[in-house]
mmCIF file of the C-alpha atoms, coordinates in Angstrom:
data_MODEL
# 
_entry.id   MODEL 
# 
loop_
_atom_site.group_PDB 
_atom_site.id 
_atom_site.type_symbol 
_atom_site.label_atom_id 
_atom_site.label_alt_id 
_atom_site.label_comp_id 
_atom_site.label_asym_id 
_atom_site.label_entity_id 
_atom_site.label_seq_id 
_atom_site.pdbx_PDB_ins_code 
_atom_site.Cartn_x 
_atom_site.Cartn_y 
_atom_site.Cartn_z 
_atom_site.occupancy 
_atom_site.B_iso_or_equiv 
_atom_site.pdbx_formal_charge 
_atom_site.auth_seq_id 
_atom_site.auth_comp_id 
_atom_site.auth_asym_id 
_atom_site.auth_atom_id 
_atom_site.pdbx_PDB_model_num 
ATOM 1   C CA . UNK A 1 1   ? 0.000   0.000   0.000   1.00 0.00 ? 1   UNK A CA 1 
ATOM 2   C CA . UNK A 1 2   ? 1.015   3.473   -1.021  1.00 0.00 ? 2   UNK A CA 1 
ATOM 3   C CA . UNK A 1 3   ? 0.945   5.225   2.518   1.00 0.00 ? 3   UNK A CA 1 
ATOM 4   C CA . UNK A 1 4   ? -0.727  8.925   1.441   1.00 0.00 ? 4   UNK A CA 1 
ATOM 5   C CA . UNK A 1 5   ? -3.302  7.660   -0.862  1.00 0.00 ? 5   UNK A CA 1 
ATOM 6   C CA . UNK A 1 6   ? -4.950  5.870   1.586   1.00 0.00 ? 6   UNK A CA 1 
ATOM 7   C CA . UNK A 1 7   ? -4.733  8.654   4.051   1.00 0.00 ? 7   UNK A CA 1 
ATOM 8   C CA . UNK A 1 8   ? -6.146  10.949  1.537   1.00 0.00 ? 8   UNK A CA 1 
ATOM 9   C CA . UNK A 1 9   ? -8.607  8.789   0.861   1.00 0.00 ? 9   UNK A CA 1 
ATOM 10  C CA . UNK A 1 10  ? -9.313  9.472   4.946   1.00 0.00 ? 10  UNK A CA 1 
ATOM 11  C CA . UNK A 1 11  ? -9.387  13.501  4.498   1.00 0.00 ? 11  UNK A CA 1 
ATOM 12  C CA . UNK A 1 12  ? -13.572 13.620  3.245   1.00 0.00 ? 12  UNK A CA 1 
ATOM 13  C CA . UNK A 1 13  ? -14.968 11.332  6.480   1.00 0.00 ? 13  UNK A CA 1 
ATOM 14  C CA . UNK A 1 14  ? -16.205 14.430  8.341   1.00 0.00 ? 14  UNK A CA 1 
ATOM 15  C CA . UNK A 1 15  ? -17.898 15.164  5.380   1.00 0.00 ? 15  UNK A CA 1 
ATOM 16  C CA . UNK A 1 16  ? -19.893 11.980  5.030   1.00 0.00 ? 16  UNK A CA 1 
ATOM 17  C CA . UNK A 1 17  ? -19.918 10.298  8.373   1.00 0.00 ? 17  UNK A CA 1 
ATOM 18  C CA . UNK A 1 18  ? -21.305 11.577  11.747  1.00 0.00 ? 18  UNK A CA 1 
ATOM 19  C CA . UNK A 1 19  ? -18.279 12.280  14.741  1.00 0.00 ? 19  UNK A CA 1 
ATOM 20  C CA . UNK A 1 20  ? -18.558 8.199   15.599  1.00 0.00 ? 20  UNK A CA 1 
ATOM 21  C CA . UNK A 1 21  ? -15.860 7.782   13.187  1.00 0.00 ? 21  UNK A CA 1 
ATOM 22  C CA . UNK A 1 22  ? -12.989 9.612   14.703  1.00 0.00 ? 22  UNK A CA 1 
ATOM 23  C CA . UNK A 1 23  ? -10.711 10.557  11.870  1.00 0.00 ? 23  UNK A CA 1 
ATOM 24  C CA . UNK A 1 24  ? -7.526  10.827  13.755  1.00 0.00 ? 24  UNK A CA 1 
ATOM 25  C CA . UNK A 1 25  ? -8.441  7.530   14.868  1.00 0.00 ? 25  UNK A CA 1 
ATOM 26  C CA . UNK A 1 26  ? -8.362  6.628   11.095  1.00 0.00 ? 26  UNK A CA 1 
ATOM 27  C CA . UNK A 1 27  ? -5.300  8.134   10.254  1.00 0.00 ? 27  UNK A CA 1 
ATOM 28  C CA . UNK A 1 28  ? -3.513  6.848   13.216  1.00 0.00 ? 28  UNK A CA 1 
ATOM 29  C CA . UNK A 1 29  ? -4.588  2.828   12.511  1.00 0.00 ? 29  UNK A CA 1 
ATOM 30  C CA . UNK A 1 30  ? -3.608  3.573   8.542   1.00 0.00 ? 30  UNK A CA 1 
ATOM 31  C CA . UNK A 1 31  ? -0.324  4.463   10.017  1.00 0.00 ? 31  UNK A CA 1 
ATOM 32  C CA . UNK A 1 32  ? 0.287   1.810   12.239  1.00 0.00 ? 32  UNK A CA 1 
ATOM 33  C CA . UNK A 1 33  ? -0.705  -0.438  9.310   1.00 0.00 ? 33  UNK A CA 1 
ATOM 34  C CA . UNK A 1 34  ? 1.617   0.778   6.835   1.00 0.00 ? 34  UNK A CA 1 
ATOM 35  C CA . UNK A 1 35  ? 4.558   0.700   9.661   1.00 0.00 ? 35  UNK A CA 1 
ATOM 36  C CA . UNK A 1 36  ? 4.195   -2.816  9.659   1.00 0.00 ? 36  UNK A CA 1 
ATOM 37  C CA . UNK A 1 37  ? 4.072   -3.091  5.573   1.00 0.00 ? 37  UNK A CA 1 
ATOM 38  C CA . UNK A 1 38  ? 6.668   -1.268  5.310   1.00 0.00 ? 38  UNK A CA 1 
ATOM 39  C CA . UNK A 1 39  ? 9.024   -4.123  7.285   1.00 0.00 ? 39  UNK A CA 1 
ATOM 40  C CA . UNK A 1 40  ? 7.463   -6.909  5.643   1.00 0.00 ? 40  UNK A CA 1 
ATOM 41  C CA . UNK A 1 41  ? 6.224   -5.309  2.638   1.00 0.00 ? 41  UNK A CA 1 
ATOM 42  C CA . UNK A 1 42  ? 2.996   -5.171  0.741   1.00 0.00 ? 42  UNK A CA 1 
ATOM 43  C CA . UNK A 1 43  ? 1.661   -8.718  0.907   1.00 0.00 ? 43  UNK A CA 1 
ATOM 44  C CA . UNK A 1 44  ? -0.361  -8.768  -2.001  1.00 0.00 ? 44  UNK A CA 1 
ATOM 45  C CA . UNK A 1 45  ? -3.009  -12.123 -2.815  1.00 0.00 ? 45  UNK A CA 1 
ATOM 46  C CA . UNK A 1 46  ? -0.749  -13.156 -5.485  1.00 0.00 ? 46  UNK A CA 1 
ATOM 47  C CA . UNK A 1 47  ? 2.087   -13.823 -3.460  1.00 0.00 ? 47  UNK A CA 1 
ATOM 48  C CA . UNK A 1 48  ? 0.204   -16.556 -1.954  1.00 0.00 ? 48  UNK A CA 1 
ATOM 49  C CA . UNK A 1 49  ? 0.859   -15.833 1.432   1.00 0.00 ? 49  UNK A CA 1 
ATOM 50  C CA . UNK A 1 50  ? -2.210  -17.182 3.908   1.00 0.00 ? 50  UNK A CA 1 
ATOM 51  C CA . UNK A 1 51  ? -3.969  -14.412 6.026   1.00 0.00 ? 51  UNK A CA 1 
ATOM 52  C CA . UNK A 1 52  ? -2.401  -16.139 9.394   1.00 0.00 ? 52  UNK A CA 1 
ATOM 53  C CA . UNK A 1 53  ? 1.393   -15.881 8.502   1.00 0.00 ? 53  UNK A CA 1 
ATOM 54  C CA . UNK A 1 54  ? 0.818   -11.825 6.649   1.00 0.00 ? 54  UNK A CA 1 
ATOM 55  C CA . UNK A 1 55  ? -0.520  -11.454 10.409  1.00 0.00 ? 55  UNK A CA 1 
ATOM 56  C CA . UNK A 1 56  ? 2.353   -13.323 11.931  1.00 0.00 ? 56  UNK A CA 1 
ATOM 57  C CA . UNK A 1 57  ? 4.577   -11.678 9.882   1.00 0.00 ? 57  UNK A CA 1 
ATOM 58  C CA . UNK A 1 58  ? 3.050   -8.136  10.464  1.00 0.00 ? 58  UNK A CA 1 
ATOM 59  C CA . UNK A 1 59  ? 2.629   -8.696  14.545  1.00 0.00 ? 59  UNK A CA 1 
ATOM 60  C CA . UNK A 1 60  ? 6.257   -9.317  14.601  1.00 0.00 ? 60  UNK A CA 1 
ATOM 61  C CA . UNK A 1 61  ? 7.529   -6.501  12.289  1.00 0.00 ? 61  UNK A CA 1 
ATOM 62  C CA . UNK A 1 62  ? 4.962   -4.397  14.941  1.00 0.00 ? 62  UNK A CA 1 
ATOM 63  C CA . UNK A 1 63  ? 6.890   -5.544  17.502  1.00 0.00 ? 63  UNK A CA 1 
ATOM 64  C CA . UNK A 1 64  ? 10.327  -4.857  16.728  1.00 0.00 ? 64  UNK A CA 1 
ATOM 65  C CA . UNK A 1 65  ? 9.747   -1.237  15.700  1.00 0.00 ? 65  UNK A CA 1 
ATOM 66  C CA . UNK A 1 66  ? 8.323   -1.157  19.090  1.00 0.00 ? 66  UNK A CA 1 
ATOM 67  C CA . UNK A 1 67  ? 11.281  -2.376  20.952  1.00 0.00 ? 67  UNK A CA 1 
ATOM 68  C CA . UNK A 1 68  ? 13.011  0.465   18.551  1.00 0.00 ? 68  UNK A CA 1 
ATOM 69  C CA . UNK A 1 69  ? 10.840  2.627   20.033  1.00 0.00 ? 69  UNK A CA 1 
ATOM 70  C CA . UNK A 1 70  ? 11.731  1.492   23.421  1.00 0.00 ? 70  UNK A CA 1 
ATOM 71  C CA . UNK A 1 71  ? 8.785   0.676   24.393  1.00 0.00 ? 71  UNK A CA 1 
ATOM 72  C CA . UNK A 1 72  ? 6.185   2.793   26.587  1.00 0.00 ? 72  UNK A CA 1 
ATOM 73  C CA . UNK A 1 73  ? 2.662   4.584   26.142  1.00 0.00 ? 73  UNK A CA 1 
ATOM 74  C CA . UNK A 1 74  ? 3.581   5.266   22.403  1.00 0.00 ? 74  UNK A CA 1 
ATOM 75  C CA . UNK A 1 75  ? 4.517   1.987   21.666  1.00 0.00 ? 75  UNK A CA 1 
ATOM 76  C CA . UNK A 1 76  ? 1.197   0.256   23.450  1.00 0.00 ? 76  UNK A CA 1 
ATOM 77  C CA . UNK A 1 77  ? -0.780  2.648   21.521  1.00 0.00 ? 77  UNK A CA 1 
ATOM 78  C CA . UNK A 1 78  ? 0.638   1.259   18.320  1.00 0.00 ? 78  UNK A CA 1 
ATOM 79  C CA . UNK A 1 79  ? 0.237   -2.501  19.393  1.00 0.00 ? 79  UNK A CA 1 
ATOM 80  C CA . UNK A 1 80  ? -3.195  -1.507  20.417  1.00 0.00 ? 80  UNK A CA 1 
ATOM 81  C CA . UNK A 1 81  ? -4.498  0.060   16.919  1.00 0.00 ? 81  UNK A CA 1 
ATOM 82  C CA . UNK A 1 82  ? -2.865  -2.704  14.888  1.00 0.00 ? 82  UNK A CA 1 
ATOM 83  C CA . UNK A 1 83  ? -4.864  -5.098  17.286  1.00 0.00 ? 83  UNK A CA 1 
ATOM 84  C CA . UNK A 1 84  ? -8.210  -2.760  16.425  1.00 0.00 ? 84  UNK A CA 1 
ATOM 85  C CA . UNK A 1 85  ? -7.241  -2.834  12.793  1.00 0.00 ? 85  UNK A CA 1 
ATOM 86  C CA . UNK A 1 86  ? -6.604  -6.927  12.808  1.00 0.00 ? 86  UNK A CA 1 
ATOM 87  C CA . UNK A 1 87  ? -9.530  -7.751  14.459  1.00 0.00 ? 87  UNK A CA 1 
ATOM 88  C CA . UNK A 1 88  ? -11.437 -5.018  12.698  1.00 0.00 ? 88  UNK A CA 1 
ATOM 89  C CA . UNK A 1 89  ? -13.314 -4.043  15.831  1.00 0.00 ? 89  UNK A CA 1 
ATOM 90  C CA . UNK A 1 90  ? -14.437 -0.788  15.280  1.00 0.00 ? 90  UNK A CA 1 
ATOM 91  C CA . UNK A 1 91  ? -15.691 1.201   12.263  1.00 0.00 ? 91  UNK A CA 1 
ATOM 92  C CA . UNK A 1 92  ? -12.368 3.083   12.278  1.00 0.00 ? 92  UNK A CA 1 
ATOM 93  C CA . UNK A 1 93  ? -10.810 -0.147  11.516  1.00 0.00 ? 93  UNK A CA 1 
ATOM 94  C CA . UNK A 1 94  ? -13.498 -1.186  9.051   1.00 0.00 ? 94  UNK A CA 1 
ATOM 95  C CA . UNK A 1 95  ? -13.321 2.258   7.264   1.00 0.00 ? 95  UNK A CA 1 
ATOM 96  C CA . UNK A 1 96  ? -9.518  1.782   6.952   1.00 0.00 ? 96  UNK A CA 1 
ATOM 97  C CA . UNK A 1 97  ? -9.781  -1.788  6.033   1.00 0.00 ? 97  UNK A CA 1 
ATOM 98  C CA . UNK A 1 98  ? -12.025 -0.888  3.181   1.00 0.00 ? 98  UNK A CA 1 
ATOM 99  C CA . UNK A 1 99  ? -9.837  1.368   2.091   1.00 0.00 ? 99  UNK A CA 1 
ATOM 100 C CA . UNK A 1 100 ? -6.609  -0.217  1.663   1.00 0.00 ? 100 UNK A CA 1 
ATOM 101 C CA . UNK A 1 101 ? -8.918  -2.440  -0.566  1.00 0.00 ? 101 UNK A CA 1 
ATOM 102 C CA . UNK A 1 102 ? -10.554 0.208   -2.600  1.00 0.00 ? 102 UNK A CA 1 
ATOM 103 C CA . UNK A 1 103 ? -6.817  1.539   -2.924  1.00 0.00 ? 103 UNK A CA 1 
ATOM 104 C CA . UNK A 1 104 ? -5.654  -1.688  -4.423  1.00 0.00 ? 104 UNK A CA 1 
ATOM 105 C CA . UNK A 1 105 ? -7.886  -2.162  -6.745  1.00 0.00 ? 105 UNK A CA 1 
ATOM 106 C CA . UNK A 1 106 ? -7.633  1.324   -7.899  1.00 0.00 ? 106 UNK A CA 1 
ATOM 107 C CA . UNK A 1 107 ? -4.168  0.948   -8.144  1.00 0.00 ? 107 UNK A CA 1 
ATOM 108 C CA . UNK A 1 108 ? -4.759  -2.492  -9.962  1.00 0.00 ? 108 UNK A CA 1 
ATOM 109 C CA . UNK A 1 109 ? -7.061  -0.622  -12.416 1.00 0.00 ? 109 UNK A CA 1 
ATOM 110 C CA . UNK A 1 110 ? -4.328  1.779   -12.952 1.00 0.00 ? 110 UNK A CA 1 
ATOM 111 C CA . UNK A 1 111 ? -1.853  -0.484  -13.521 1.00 0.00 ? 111 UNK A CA 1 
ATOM 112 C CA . UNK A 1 112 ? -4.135  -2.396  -16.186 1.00 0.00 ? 112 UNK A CA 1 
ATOM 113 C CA . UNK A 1 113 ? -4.628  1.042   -17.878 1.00 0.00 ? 113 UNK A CA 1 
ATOM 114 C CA . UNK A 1 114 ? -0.853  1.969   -18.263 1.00 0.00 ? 114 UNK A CA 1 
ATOM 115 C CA . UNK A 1 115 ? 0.271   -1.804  -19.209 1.00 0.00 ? 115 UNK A CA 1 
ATOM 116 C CA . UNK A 1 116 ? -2.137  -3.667  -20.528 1.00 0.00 ? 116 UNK A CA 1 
ATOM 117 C CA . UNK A 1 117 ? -2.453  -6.443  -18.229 1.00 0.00 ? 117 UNK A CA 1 
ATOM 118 C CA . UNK A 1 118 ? -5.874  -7.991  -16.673 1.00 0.00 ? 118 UNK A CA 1 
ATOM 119 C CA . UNK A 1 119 ? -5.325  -7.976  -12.779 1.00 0.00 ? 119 UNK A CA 1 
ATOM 120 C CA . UNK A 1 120 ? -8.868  -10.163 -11.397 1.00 0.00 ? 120 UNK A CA 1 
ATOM 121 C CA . UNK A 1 121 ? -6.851  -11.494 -8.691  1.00 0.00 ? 121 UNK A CA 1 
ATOM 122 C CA . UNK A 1 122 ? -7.029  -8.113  -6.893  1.00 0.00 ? 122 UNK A CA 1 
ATOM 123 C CA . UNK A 1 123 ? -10.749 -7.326  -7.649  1.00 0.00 ? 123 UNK A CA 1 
ATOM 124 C CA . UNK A 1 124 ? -11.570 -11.155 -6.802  1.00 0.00 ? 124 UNK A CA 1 
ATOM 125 C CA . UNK A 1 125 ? -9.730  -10.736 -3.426  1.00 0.00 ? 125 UNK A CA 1 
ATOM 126 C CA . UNK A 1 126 ? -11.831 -7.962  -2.353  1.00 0.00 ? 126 UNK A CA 1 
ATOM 127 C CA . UNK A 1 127 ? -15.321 -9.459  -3.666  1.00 0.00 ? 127 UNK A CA 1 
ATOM 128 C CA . UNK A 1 128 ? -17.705 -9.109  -0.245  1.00 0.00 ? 128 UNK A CA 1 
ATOM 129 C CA . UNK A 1 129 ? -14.705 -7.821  1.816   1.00 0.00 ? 129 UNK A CA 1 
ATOM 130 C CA . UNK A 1 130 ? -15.673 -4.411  1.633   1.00 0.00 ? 130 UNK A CA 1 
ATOM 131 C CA . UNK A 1 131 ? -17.811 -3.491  4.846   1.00 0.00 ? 131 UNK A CA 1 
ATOM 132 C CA . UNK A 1 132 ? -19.163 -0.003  4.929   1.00 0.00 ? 132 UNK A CA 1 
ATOM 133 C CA . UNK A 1 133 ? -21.065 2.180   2.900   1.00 0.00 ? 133 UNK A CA 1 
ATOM 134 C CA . UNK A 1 134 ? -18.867 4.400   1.520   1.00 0.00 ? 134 UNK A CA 1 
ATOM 135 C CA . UNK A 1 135 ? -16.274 1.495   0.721   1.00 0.00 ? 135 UNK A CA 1 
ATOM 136 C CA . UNK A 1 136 ? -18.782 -0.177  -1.611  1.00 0.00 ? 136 UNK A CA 1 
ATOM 137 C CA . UNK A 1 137 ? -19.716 3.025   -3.191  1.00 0.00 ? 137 UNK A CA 1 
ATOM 138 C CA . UNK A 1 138 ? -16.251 3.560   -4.077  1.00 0.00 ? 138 UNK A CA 1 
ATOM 139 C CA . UNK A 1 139 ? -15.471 -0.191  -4.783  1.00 0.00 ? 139 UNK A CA 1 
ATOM 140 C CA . UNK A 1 140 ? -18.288 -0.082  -7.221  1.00 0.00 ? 140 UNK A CA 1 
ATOM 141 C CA . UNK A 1 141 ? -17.423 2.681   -8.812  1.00 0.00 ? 141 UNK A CA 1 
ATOM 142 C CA . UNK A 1 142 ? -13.708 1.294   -9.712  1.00 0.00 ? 142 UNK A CA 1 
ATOM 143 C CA . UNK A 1 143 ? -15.670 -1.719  -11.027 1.00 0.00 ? 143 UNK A CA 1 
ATOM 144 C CA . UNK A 1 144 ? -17.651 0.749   -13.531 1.00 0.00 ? 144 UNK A CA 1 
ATOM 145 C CA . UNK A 1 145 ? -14.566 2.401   -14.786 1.00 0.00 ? 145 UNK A CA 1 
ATOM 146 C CA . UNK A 1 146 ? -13.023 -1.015  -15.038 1.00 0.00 ? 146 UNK A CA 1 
ATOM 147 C CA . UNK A 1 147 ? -16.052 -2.911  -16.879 1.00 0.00 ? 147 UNK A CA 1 
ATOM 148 C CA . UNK A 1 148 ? -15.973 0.494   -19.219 1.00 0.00 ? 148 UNK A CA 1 
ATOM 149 C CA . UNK A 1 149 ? -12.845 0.115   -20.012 1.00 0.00 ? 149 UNK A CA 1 
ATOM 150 C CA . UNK A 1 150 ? -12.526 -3.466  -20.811 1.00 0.00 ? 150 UNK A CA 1 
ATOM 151 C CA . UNK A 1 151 ? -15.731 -3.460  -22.921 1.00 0.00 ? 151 UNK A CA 1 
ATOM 152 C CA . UNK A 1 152 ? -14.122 -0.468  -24.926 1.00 0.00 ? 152 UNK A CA 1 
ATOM 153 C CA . UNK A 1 153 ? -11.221 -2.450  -25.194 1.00 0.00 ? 153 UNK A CA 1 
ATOM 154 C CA . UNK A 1 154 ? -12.794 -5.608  -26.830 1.00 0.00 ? 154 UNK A CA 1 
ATOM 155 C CA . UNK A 1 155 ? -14.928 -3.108  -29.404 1.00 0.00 ? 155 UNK A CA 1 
# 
C-alpha cells in the first residue's frame, strides 16, 4: 500500500460520516498499518501468502519497531491500533480496512490502464470484503470504470 493515498482517501470522512468515526483515529490505525508493511512489505493475494502468517509476519515486524521505540505509552498505543485494525473491531478499523482495498484495486485498475495487463486477482480478493457504505460506493465505482474500459477495449 502506497501510505498517502490511503490517508487521503481518509481527508472527506467528516464530510460523510457523523463524529462516531474519529478521523484521527483513522489516520492513526492507517499508520500503524503501513509501519508494519513497510518491514514486511505489501503482501499482495498473489504472493500466496495465507492471512495467518501476513498477520504473523506483520505482529512481529509491529513488535520490533516497538522495541526500537523502546517501548512505553507510544509503543502500546501502536500494538493496540494494529490489534483494532486486525480484528477489525471498530468502524475506524473497518473504514480503513475498506480502504486499503478500494486503494488496491484502484491501483490495480491503474496499472491495467498503463500496461495492458488484466489484474482479477485483486478485484476477486476484495469481492464481499468491503464493509461499509462508503467502501462499496467507491469499490463499485472502480468496477464501472473497469467494466468500461474493458468493454471499450474488446470493441
Amino acid at each position: 500500500m502506497i501510505v498517502h493515498r490511503p490517508l487521503l482517501l481518509l481527508l472527506p470522512l467528516p464530510l460523510i460520516f457523523s463524529p462516531c468515526a474519529t478521523v484521527l483515529r483513522c489516520i492513526k490505525i492507517a499508520i500503524v498499518h503501513d509501519i508494519a508493511e513497510a518491514i514486511v512489505g505489501d503482501i499482495t493475494p498473489s504472493d500466496g501468502v495465507p492471512k495467518a502468517e501476513k498477520s504473523r509476519l506483520e505482529q512481529a515486524a509491529l513488535n520490533e519497531m516497538c522495541e526500537i521505540l523502546g517501548g512505553g505509552i507510544r509503543a502500546e498505543e501502536i500494538k493496540e491500533l494494529w490489534e483494532e485494525y486486525e480484528n477489525n473491531s471498530s468502524l475506524e478499523a473497518n473504514l480503513v480496512k475498506d480502504f486499503d482495498k478500494v486503494e488496491m484495486i484502484l491501483q490495480a485498475l491503474e496499472y491495467e490502464t498503463e500496461h495492458g495487463k488484466v489484474l482479477d486477482e485483486f478485484y476477486l480478493s476484495t469481492a464481499g470484503k468491503i464493509q461499509t457504505e462508503i467502501g462499496k460506493s467507491w469499490a463499485a465505482e472502480i468496477h464501472a470504470r473497469r467494466n468500461s474500459r474493458l468493454k471499450n477495449k474488446l470493441n
